[in-house]
N, C-alpha and C positions, 0 to 999 in steps of 0.2 A: 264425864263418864269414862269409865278405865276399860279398854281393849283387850280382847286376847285373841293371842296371835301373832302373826309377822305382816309386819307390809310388803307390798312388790318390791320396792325398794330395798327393804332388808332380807328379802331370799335372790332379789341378785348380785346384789352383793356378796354373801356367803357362797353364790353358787360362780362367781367370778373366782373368789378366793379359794373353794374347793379347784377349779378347773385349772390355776395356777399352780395350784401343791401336788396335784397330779401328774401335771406334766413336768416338773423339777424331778420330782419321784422316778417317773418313767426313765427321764433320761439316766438319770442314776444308774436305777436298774440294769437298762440296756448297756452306759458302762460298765459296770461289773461283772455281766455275763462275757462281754467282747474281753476285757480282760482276763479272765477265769478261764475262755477258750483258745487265747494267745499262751497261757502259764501250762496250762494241760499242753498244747503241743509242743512247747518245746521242753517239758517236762520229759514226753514223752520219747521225743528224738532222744536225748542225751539216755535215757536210761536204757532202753533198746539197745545203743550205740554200746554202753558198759556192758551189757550183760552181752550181747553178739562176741565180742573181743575177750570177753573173761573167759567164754564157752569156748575161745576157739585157742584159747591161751593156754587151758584147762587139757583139750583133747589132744591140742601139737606137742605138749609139753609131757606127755604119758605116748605120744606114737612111736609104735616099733619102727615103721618103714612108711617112708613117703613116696608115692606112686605118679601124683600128679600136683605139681607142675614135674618133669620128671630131669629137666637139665636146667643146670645152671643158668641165672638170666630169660630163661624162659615165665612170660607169662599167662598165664590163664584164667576165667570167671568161674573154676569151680576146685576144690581141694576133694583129694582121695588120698586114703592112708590108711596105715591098718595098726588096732591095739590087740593084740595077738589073741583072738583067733579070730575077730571081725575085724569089716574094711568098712569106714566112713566116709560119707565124701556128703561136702558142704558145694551145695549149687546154687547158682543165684537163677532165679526162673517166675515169670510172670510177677514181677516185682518182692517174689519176696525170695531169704536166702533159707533155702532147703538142708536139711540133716536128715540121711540116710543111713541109716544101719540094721541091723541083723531084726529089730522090732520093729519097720518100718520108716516112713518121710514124715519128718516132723517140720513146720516153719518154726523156725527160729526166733525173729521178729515178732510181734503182737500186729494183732487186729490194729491196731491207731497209727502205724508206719506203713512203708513201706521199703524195702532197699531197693536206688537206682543203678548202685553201681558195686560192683562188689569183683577185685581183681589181686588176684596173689602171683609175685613172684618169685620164684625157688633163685636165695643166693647161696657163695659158697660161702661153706660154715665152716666153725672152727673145729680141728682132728677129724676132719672129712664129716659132720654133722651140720644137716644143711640149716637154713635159716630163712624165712620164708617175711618178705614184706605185704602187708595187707592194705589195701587199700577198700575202704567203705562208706558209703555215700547212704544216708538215713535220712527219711523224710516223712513230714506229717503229712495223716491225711484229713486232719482239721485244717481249715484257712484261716492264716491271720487275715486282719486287712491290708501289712504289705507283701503279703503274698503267702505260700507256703513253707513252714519252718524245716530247712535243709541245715543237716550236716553233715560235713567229712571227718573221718576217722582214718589212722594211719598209725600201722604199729611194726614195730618188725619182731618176729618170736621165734625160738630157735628150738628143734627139739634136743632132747637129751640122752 
């Protein structure tokens, strides 16, 4: 007499082997998202990091007159200067680095960082045009799992 259907036997089986391909699956899965969230944040630091230093590369490099840091060797966490007839000034505050001018505060930075550290010195430049080194410290606010993706930025930019 011919059956139809499955035995006990052959549905736990199937359902052993289902419960094994699952759990291979999942792990997978959960790799590649933990991957994909470590790629975004340090995606995101470095590109932050670029566009912070180009913007401010951009703005020192068209400034009439630098205001602050305002002597030689002096350093400070926030830049002021003026492209004639507005005055700019870049502040670092509540983790993120601020742009002010004639239209209002903008953050610089994106929603996915934040900056920890942000410090400019006024050196002496060349035919009395000063030159200013930057120091900047960028950081996810995604977690790796060996921790949070930091980095330092360092440039020195001279006006003209």
């Amino acid at each position: 007499m011919k059956k139809n259907g499955f035995t006990i036997v052959e549905m736990i089986l199937y359902m052993g082997f289902l419960s094994a391909f699952l759990l291979i699956l999942t792990g997978i899965l959960s790799s590649s998202l933990q991957l994909q969230t470590e790629s975004e944040a340090t995606t995101a630091v470095q590109q932050d990091g670029r566009f912070i230093l180009a913007k401010l590369s951009y703005d020192i490099a068209n400034a009439d007159t630098l205001i602050t840091p305002s002597g030689a060797g002096q350093t400070t966490n926030s830049l002021v200067f003026t492209i004639a007839p507005t005055t700019y000034t870049y502040a670092f505050s509540n983790g993120n680095l601020t742009r002010q001018d004639a239209f209002g505060t903008n953050s610089v930075n994106s929603v996915n960082t934040s900056v920890t550290n942000f410090s400019v010195t006024r050196r002496e430049g060349v035919n009395t045009k000063p030159t200013l080194s930057i120091l900047l410290t960028v950081q996810s606010k995604a977690q790796k799992i060996s921790g949070t993706e930091t980095q330092t930025f360092k440039t020195t930019i001279g006006l003209r």
